[in-house]
N, C-alpha and C positions, 0 to 999 in steps of 0.2 A: 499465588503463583510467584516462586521466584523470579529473577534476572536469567538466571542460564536457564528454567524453563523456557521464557518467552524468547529467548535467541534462537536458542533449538527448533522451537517451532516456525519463527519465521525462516529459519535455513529449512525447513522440510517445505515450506511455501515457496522459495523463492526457485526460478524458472520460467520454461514455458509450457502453458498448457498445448496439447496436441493440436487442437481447433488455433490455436494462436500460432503455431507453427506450418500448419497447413495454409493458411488465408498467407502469411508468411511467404510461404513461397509460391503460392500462385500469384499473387500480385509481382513477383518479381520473375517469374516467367511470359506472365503476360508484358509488361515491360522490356525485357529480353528480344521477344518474337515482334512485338510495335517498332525498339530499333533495329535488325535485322530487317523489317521489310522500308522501312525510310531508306537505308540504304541501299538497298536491292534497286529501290524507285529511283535514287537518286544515279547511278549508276548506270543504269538503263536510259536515263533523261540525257547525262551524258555522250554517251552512245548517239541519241539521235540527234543531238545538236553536233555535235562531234561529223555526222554525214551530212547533213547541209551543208557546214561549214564548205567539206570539201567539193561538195555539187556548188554550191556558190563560186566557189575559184575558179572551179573549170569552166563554169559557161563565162565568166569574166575573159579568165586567159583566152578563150577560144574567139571572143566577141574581138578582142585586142588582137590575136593573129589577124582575125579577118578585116578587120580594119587595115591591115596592110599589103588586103590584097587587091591588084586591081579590078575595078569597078565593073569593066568588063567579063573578068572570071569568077563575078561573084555569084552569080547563078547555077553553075557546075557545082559547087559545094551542097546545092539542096537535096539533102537526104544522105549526107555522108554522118559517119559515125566519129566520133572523139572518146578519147579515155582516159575516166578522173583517177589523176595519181593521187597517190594515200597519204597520209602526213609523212613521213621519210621520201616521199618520191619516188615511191613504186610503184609498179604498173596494178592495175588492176585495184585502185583504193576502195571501188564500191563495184560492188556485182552488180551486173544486170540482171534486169528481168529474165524468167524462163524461155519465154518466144520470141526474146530479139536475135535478129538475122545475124548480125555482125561479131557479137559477144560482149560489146561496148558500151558501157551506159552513160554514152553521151549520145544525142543527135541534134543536127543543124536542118533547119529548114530557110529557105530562101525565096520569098516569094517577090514580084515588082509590085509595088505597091501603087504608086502615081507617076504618070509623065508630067512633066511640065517642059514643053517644048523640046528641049534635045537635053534636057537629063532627064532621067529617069530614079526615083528613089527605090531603093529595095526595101521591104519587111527580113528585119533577118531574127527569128529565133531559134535560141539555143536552150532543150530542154537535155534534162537527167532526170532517168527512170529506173529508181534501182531497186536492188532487193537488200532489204539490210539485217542488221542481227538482231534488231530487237522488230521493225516494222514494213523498213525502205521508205521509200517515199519518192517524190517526184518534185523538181522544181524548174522553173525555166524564167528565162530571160530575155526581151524582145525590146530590139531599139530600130529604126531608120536609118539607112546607108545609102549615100548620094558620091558622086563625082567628087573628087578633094581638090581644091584648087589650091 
């Protein structure tokens, strides 16, 4: 066998066989669709860290209003509704739930917790129950409120 035999035939060999090309690209579709759904997860994880975040400020902010109200009118507040602004500061950051009365997905509860002689402490929590885009969720926040001297 010559020299330009033997080239010729490796050039009629050289490629890919069909089976080689197939495995080929399902390996790299499968790979495709494995990134496409990490991101979709990740994305979505966002999303609901992203709504705590702002259910977390609101029962803060709302717990710091009521800390400057007096002690006396802190009772009147139980069962009022509040509403969590979105990240720019607009109304309505997170939905409420379907059957809540007021359309707010904040509420305060205010309950007396103990006397001790002529004060009195309050239980004050402050939850959020909303409907979100990937899940909702619910969080809330509860500290003890007495007289400020």
């Amino acid at each position: 066998m010559s020299r330009t035999d033997l080239l010729s035939e490796r050039a009629a060999e050289a490629g890919l066989t069909l089976i080689e090309l197939l495995c080929g690209v399902s390996i790299t579709i499968i790979l495709l669709c494995a990134a496409m759904t990490g991101v979709a997860q990740h994305q979505a994880q966002r999303r609901v860290h992203g709504e705590q975040i702002l259910a977390m400020s609101a029962c803060r902010n709302t717990m710091e209003t009521l800390r400057s109200v007096p002690i006396t009118a802190l009772p009147s507040y139980h069962g009022r509704g509040f509403d969590v602004p979105g990240q720019d500061g607009q109304a309505h950051g997170l939905t409420a739930v379907p059957n809540d009365l007021d359309g707010l997905a904040g509420e305060i509860y205010v309950t007396a917790d103990r006397t001790a002689g002529t004060t009195t402490l309050y239980r004050v929590r402050t939850r959020v129950h909303w409907q979100g885009v990937t899940r909702g969720g619910v969080f809330e926040m509860e500290c003890l409120m007495g007289e400020r001297r």
